[in-house]
N, C-alpha and C positions, 0 to 999 in steps of 0.2 A: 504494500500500500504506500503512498503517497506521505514521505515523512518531511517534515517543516521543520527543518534546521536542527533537530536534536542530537548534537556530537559533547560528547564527553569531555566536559574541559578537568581543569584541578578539580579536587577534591575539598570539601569544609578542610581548612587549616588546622581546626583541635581536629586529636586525634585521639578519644578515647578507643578501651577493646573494642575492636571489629563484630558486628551481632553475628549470633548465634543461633541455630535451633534446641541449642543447649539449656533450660532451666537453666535461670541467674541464682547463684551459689547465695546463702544466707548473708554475707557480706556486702553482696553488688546490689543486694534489695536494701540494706541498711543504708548504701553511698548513694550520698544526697544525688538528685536529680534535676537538670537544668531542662526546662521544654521550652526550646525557640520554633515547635512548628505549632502554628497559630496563635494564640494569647502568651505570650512570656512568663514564663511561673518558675517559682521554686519549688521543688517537694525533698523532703527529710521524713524517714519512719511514716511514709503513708498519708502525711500530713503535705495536701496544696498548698502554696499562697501565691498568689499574684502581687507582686508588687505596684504600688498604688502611684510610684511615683514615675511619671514618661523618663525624666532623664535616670534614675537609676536603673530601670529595664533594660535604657540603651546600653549603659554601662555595661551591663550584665550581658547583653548580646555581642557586644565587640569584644570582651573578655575570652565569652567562650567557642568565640569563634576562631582566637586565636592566641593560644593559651601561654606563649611565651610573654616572658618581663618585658614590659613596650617604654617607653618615655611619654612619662606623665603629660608632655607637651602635642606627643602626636596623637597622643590619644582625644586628648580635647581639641585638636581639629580635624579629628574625623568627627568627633561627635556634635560640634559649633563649627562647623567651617567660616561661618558668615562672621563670627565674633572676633573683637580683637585680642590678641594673645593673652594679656589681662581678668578680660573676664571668662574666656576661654578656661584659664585654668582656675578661677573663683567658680566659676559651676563644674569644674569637673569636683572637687573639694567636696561641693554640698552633694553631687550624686553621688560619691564613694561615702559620706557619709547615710546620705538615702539607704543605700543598698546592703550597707552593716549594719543597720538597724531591721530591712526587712529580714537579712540572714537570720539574724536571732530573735526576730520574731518567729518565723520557723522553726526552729529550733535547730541551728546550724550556726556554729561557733566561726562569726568571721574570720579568726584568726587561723582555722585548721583549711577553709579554703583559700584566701583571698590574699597574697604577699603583695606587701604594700610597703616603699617603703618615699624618702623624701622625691625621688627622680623617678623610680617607675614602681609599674602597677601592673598586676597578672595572677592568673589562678594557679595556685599551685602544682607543679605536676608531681608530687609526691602524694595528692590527695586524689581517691578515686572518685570522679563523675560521672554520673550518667548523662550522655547528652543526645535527647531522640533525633537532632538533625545528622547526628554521626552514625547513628542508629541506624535510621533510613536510608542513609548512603550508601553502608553496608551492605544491606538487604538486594539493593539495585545493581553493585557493583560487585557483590558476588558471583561466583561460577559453581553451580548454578542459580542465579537469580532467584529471590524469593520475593515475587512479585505479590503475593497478600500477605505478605508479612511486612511490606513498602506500605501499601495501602494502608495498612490497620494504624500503621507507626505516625502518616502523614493527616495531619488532626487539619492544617491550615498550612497556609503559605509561612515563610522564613519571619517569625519577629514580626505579626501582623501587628501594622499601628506606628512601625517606630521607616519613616523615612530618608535613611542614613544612603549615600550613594557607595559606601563601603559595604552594607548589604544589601544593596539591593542586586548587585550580583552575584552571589550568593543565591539569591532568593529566585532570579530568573530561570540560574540555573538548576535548583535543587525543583523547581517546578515544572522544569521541560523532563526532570527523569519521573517525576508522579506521571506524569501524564504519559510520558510512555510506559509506564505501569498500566495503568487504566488500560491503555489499548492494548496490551497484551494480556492482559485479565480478563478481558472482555473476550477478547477469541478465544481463549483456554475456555472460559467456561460454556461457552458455546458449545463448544467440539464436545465438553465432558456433558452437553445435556443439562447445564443450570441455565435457564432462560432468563429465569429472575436474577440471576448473578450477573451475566451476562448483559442485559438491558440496565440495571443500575450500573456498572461501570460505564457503557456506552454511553448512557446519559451524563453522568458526570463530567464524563471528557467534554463532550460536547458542551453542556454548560461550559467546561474552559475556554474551549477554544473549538467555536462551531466548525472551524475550517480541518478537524481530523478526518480525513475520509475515511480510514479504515474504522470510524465507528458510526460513520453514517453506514459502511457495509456490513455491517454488524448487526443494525436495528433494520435492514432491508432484508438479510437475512433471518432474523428472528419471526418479522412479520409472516415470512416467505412460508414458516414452521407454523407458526401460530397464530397469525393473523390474517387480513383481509387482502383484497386486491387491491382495493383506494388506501389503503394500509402503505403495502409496498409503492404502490405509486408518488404518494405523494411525500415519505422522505426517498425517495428518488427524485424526482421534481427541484426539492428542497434542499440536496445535493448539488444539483447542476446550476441552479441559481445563484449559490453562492459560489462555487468554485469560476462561476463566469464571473460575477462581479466583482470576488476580490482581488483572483488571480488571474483571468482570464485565460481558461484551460478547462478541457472535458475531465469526465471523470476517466480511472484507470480503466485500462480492459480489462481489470480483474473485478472492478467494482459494477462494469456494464452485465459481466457475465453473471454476477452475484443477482443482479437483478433481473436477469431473464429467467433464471431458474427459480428465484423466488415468484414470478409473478406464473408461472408453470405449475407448481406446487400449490399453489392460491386455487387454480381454477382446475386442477385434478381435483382440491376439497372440495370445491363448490362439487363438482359433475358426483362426485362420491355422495354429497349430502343429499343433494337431489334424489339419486338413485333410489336412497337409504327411507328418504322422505318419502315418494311414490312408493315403494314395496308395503311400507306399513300401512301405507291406507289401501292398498290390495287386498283382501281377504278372499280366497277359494272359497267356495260354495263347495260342500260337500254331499252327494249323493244321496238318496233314501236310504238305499243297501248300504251307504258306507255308513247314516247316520245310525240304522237300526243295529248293523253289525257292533256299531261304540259303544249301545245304550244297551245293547245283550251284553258285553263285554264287561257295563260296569254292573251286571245284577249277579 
């Protein structure tokens, strides 16, 4: 199918353990947990929190995005590019204070993750975190790929809320490998006979980004299985419309042929239903001699 630029650049910069399909050992459940995909949160022992304040989130997100000792100076023009040096590093001050205050609200001891000292600032790597964006990468960049184990992990896009031009690439890209998840989720479960698994990932892609054709070939094929003829027809239709408008280009030959066979399949149900419909309103008349031979039969 028809892929829209998704090539594999670097990798998230933190590098916690690689995921697993292994049970996390009683310790990696205890090591606090950083979630940057969607709402930015802490969690320690089972316990969430969300950090209440925008600039200590950020903090927290440039942190764990790149976990070596940075200089406290470039750290505040990633995160205030627009400020001057001064106040740049006056708000980096009060979010590092922010963000020791939410730690130990959670109950996570600034000091066991967070080295800090007059010049730079960085997560410890002697301390173990969980980080689901490192997480998800794993899962994608594995061999072999664990494509719903990507999906379950990926909650929302990179640090939703916080628009840093340091993540947002990051963010473009950790959302071109969800989305190629989607689309191979979706034909997996196809092929294995989940229709509803199948059809929810296809739609989600597509909520992302209408222009995935292989899962408009997805829900053409679905319909093709279990649904109608105006069914298939019209995200057929609904395909070729935008693929004119946005890129001006037909669809694949693969996705034309997905659709003849679907729209074949549609109208072998219909001729089967029909058949099925006429026979039962048929009833044979039966005989004297066959009805009297029945009605001896049941005395």
């Amino acid at each position: 199918m028809r892929s829209l630029g998704h090539s594999q650049q670097r990798p998230v910069v933190a590098r916690a353990t690689a995921g697993t399909d292994r049970p996390a050992s009683t310790a990696a459940r205890a090591a606090p947990r950083i979630k940057l995909l969607g709402a930015v949160r802490l969690t320690s022992r089972g316990r969430d929190m969300r950090l209440g304040s925008r600039n200590a989130r950020a903090l927290l997100v440039v942190l764990a995005l790149d976990r070596r000792m940075r200089f406290r100076d470039a750290i505040a023009a990633d995160l205030w590019p627009e400020l001057p040096e001064a106040e740049a590093g006056s708000a980096l001050r009060q979010a590092l204070w922010l963000l020791k205050s939410g730690m130990a609200d959670a109950g996570i001891d600034p000091l066991a993750l967070l080295d800090a000292d007059k010049e730079r600032i960085g997560l410890r790597t002697d301390m173990e975190v969980g980080l689901d964006a490192t997480e998800f990468e794993a899962c994608v960049l594995d061999r072999p790929v664990r494509f719903e184990a990507a999906i379950e992990l990926y909650r929302g896009d990179l640090a939703e809320g916080i628009d840093l031009e340091c993540v947002s690439r990051d963010r473009e890209r950790l959302a071109d490998l969800f989305e190629d998840a989607l689309a191979e989720a979706a034909q997996r479960r196809l092929l294995a006979g989940d229709f509803d698994g199948a059809r929810d990932a296809a739609l989600r892609l597509l909520r992302r980004d209408p222009l995935r054709e292989e899962a408009h070939a997805v829900m053409i094929e679905l319909y093709g299985l279990t649904g109608s003829r105006s069914q298939v027809f019209r995200q057929y239709r609904r395909l070729r419309e935008i693929l004119a408008t946005e890129l001006k280009v037909e669809p694949l030959r693969e996705t034309e042929d997905a659709y003849q066979i679907a729209i074949r399949r549609t109208a072998v149900r219909s001729e089967i239903r029909a058949m099925w419909t006429a026979g039962s309103e048929w009833q044979p008349r039966a005989s004297g001699g066959a009805r009297e031979r029945h009605t001896q039969g049941l005395t």
